[in-house]
N, C-alpha and C positions, 0 to 999 in steps of 0.2 A: 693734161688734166683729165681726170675719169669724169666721165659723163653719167651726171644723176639721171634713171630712169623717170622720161615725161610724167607719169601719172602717178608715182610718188610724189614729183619737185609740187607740180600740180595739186596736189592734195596738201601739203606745207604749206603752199600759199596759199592757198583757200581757209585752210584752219587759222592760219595766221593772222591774216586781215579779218576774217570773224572776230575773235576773241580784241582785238584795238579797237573794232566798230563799238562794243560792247563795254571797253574799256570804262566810260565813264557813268554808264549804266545803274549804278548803284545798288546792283542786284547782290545780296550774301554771297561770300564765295569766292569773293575777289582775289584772296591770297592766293589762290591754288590757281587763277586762272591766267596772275602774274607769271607765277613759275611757269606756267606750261609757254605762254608767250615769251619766255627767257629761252628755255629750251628748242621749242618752234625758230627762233630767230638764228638760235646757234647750228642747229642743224640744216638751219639755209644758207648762212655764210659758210658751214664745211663743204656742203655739198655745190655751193657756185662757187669756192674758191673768194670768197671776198671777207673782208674784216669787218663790214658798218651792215646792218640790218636794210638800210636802203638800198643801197648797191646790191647786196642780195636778191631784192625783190626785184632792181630794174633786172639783173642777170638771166633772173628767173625765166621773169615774162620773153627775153629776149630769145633764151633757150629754148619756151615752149611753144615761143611764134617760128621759132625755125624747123620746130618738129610737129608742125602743123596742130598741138595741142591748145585748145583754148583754158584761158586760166580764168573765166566767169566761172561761180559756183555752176555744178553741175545739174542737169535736168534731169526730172525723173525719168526712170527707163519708160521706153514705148508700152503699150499696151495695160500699162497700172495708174490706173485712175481710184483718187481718193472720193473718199465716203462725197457721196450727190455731183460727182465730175463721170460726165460720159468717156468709154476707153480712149486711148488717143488713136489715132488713125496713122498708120503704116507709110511710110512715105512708099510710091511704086520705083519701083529700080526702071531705070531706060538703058536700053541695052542696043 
């Protein structure tokens, strides 16, 4: 089986569970964000190899805990701090 690169499979699940959180939200728009969740799911099952939308996701997580990638939404880069947030501080490297 070809191995989906981490920080693609990683970014499918994150948009993925986004858009179900939201799922019942009530916000205009919903059609379009069916489809893309239709899509999203399909291209998790091609790419972990499984047929059900769940399976996919445990696959996922499995495959990006063995590539050391976490699959929590991702954190803003270091040193960008939003409007009234002080910059973030540099972790120091030990060497």
């Amino acid at each position: 089986m070809l191995m989906p690169h981490p920080a693609m499979l990683r970014s499918l699940v994150e948009e993925y569970e986004t858009l179900i959180a939201h799922e019942g939200d009530g916000k205009a728009g919903r059609g379009g964000r069916d489809l893309r969740a239709q899509d999203l799911a399909y291209t998790l099952c091609v790419s972990t190899g499984t047929r059900e939308v769940g399976q996919a996701l445990e696959t996922a997580r499995r495959l990006l805990a063995a590539a050391h990638e976490p699959f929590a939404p991702a954190k803003r880069s270091v040193g960008i701090a939003g409007p009234g947030e002080p910059p973030a501080q540099e972790a120091a490297v030990v060497g």
